[in-house]
C-alpha positions in Angstrom: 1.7 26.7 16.5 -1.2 26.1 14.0 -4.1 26.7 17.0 -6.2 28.0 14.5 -5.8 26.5 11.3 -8.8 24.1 10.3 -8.3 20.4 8.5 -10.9 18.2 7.4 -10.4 14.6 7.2 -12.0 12.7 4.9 -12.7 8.6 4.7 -12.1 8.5 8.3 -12.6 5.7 11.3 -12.6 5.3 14.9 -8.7 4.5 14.9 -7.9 7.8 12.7 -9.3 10.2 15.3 -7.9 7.9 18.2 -4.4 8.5 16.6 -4.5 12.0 15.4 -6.7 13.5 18.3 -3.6 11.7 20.5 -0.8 13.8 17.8 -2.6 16.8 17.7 -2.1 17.3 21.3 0.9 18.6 20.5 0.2 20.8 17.2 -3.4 22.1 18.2 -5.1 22.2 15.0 -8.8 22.2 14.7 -9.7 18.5 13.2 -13.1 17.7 12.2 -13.6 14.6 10.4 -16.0 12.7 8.1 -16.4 9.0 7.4 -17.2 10.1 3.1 -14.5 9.9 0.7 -13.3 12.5 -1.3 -14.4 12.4 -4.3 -16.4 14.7 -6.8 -19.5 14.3 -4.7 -17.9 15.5 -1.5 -15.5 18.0 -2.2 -17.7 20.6 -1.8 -17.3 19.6 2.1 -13.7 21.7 1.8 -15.7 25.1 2.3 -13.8 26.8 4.9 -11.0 24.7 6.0 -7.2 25.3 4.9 -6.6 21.6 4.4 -7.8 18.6 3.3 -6.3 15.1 4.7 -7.0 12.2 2.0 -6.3 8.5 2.2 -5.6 5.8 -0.5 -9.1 5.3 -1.7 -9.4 9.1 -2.2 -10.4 10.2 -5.6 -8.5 13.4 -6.2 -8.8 14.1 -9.6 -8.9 17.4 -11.7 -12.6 18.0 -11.3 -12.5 17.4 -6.7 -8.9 19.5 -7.3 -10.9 22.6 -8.9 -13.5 22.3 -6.2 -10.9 22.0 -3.4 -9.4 25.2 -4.5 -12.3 27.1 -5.2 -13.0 26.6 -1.3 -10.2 28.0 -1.0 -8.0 25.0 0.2 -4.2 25.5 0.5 -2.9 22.1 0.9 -3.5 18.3 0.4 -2.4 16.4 3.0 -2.1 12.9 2.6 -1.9 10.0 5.0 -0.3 7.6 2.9 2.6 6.9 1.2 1.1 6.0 -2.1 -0.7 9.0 -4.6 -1.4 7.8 -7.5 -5.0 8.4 -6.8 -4.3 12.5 -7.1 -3.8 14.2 -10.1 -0.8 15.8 -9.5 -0.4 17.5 -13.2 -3.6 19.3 -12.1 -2.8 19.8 -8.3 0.8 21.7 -9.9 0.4 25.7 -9.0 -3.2 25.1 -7.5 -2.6 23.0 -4.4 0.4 22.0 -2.9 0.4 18.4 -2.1 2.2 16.0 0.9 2.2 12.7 1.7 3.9 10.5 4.5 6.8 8.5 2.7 7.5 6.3 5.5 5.8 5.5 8.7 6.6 1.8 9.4 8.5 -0.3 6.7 8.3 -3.3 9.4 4.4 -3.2 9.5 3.8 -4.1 5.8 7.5 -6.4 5.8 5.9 -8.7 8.4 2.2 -8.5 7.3 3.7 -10.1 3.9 5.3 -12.7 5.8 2.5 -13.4 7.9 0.5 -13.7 4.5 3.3 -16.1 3.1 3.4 -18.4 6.7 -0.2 -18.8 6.9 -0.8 -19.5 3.3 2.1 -22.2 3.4 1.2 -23.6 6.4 -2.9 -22.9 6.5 -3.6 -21.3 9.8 -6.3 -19.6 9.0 -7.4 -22.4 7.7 -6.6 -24.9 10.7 -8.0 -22.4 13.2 -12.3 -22.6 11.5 -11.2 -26.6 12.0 -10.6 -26.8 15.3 -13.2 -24.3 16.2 -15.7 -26.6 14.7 -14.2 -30.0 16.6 -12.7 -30.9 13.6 -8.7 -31.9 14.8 -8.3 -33.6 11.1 -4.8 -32.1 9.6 -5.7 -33.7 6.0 -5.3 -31.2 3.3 -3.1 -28.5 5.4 0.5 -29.9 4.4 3.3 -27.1 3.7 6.8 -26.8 2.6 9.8 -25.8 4.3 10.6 -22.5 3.8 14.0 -23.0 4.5 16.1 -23.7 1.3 13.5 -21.9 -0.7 13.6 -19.3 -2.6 12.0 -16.0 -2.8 11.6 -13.2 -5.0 11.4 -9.5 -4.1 10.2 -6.8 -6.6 11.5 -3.3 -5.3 13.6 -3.1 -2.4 13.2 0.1 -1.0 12.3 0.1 2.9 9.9 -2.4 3.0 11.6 -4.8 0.5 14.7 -4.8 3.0 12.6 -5.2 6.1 10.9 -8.6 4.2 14.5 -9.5 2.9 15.6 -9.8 6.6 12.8 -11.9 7.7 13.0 -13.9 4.6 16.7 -14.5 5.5 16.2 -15.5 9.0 13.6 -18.1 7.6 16.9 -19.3 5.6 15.9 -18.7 2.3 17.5 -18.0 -0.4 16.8 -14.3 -1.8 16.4 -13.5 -5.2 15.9 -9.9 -6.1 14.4 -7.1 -8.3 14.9 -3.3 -8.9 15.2 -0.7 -11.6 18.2 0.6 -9.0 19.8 -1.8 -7.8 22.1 -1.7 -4.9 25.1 -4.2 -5.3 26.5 -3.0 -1.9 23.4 -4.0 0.1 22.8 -7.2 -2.2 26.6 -8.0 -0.8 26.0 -7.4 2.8 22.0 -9.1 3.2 23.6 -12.0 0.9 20.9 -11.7 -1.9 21.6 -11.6 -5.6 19.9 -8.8 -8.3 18.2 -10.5 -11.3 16.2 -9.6 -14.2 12.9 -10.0 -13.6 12.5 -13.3 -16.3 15.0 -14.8 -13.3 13.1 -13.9 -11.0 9.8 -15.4 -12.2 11.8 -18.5 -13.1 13.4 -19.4 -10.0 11.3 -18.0 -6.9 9.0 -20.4 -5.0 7.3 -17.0 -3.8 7.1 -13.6 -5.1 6.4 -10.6 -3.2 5.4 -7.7 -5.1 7.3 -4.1 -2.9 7.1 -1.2 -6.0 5.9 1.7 -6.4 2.9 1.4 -9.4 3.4 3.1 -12.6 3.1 3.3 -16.0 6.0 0.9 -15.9 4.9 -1.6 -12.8 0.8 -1.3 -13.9 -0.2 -5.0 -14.4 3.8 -6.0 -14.6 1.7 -9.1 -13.2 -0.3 -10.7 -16.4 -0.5 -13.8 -17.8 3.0 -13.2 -19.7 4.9 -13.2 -16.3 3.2 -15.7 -15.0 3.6 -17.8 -17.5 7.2 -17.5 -16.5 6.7 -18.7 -13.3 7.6 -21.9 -11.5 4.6 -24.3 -11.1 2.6 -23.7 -8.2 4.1 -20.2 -7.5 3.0 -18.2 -4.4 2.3 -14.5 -5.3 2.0 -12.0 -2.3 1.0 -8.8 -3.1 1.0 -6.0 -0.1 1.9 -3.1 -2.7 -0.3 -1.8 -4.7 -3.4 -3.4 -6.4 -2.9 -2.7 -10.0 0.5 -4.0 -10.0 -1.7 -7.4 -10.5 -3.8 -7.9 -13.6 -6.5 -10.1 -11.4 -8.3 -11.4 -14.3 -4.8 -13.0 -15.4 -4.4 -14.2 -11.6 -7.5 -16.2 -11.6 -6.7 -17.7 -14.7 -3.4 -18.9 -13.1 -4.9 -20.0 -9.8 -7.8 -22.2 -11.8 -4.8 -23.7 -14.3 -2.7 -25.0 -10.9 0.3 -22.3 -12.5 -0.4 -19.7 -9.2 -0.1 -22.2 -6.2 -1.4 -19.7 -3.5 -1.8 -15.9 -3.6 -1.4 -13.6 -0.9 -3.2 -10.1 -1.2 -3.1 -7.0 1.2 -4.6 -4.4 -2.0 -7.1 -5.5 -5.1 -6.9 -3.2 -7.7 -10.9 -2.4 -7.4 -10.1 -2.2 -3.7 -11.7 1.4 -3.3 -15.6 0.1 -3.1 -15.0 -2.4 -0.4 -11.9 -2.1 1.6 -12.1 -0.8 5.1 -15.7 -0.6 4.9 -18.4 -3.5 6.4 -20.2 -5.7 4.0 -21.2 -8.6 5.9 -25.0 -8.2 5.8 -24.5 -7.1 1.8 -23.9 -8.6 -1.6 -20.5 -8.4 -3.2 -21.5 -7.5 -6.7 -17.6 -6.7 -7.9 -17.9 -10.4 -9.6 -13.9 -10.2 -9.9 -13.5 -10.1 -6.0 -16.2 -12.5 -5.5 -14.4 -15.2 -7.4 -11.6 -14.3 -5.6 -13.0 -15.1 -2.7 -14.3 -18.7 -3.4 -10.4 -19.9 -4.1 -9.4 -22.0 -0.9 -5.8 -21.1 -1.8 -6.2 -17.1 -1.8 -5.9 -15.4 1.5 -7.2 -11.9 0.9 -6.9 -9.1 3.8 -8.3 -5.8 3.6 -5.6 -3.7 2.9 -4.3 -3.7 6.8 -0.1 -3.9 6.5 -0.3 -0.8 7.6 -1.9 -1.2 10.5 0.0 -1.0 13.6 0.3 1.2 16.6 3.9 2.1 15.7 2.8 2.6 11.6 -0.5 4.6 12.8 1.5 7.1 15.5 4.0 7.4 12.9 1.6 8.4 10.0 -0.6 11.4 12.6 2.6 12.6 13.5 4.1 13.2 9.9 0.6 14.3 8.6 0.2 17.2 11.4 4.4 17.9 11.2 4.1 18.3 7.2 1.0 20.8 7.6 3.0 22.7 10.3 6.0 22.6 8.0 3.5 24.3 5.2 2.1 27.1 7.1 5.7 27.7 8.8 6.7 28.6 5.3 9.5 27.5 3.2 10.8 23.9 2.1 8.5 21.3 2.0 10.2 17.7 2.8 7.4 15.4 1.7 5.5 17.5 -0.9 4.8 15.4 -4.5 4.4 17.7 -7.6 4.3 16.1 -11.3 7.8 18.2 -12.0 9.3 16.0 -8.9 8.3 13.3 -10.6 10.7 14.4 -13.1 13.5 15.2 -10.7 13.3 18.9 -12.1 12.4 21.3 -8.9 12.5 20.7 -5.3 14.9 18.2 -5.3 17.5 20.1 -7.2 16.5 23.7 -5.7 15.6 23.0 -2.3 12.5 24.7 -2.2 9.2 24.8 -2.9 7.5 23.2 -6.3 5.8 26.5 -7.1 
């Protein structure tokens, strides 16, 4: 099944071929893979391979999507669950795209936490002490979570896995979505709210949405002007959910307590890549950076064993499922975005 058809993989690592070589074991495509990003510089790389497999800092816009199918490609197989980066009103007849939906909702869930525990409790910040001799625990007090409340913006998957931990923390759940679910809200004890609620009354907001045109920058210095004092904001979505500008402004006026953040909305340039020995010259992120109250990790919920298995797996199974023909579970078209084609027909966008 699929022994001969070729996939290139683009903005690859060491873990990426660890995972997929392990899938592909049982698909037998032919994999080669390349540590560039696609963008308009690299597309040309396509020549002679059926697919292409992007990731989240991808550009796939209408200029790499008329390169990508002048080489021919057939499909766009993403590794993520996000595509916002792909130009899907130009991909539409052209190139059929798929992306993994799921892989592990608990991965992300318990990274946010983990960001929300250390900020609150300032492990990360305890553990450079006492690696330098310094036992002093001035400066690192918390708050019970217990009794506290939180706020969760979308609960899809994810949202639910963090609204379990949250609960077994003992906090009290607030909730946000533009579909509510009154059923589960009765059952995981949590109450809906408008969002002006929400940014009232939460101690801690996590940010689980989708981004777009409704959710981009839904974080400005509007909302959080409607926040509590001293809010914690975690973000593990999306980085354009937050406008950053307004979240420096509320971390230097005391209104943002602490902020937790997985994805930065100029993430593409620097996240997953090394710059240690190199200057930071994004002057955003760099002031970031200098806050001793903003934990920033480099856009890693994903990354488990169980989350990476998951994602190869899908990936190679939703190529298979192209080149076998017929219905495509996971493909994204503009017109699905619109609930007007595959979901209705059960087939194919085009």
């Amino acid at each position: 099944m699929g022994s001969k058809r070729k996939i290139l993989f683009f903005d690859t690592k060491p873990y990426d071929r660890d995972f997929f070589d392990k899938a592909n074991k049982d698909y037998g495509f032919e994999i080669k893979y390349v540590k560039s990003h696609l963008n308009h510089n690299t597309a040309e790389f396509s020549s002679g391979f059926e697919v292409v497999c992007g990731f989240v800092n991808d550009v796939i816009d209408k200029q790499v999507i008329s390169v990508l199918k002048r080489s021919k490609v057939q499909l766009i197989a993403l590794r993520c669950a996000g595509y916002n980066n792909v130009d899907l009103a130009a991909a539409y007849k052209n190139i059929y795209v798929v992306r993994v939906p799921g892989y592990s909702p608990y991965a992300v869930a318990e990274h946010a936490a983990a960001l929300m525990l250390s900020l609150n409790r300032k492990t990360h910040k305890a553990y450079y002490r006492t690696r330098d001799g310094n036992f002093s625990i001035n400066g690192l007090i918390g708050f019970d979570m217990h009794g506290r409340t939180a706020g969760v913006i979308g609960t899809g998957k994810i949202g639910r896995c963090l609204i379990s931990v949250l609960n077994g923390l003992g906090m009290n759940v607030l909730a946000y979505d533009t579909r509510p679910d009154e059923e589960y809200a009765k059952e995981s004890g949590i109450s809906y709210v408008e969002l002006s609620e929400l940014y009232r009354e939460a101690d801690i907001i996590s940010l689980h949405c989708p981004l777009s045109s409704e959710t981009h920058y839904m974080i400005n210095e509007a909302s959080i002007s409607q926040m509590k004092d001293g809010v914690m904001l975690i973000n593990t979505g999306r980085g354009k959910l937050i406008k950053t500008e307004a979240l420096i402004n509320g971390l230097k006026s005391g209104k943002v307590g602490a902020a937790g953040l997985d994805v930065y909305e100029e993430e593409s340039d620097y996240f997953f890549e090394d710059f240690s020995n190199s200057m930071i010259s994004d002057d955003i992120l760099a002031r970031l950076l200098t806050f001793p109250n903003v934990l920033i990790t480099s856009h890693q919920g994903f990354f488990t064993r169980e989350a990476l298995s998951s994602i190869a797996d899908t990936t190679l199974k939703n190529i298979t499922e192209y080149f076998n023909g017929g219905y495509l579970v996971n493909e994204i078209c503009y017109r699905c975005e619109e609930k007007q084609c595959r979901k209705k027909l059960n087939k194919r966008c085009f």
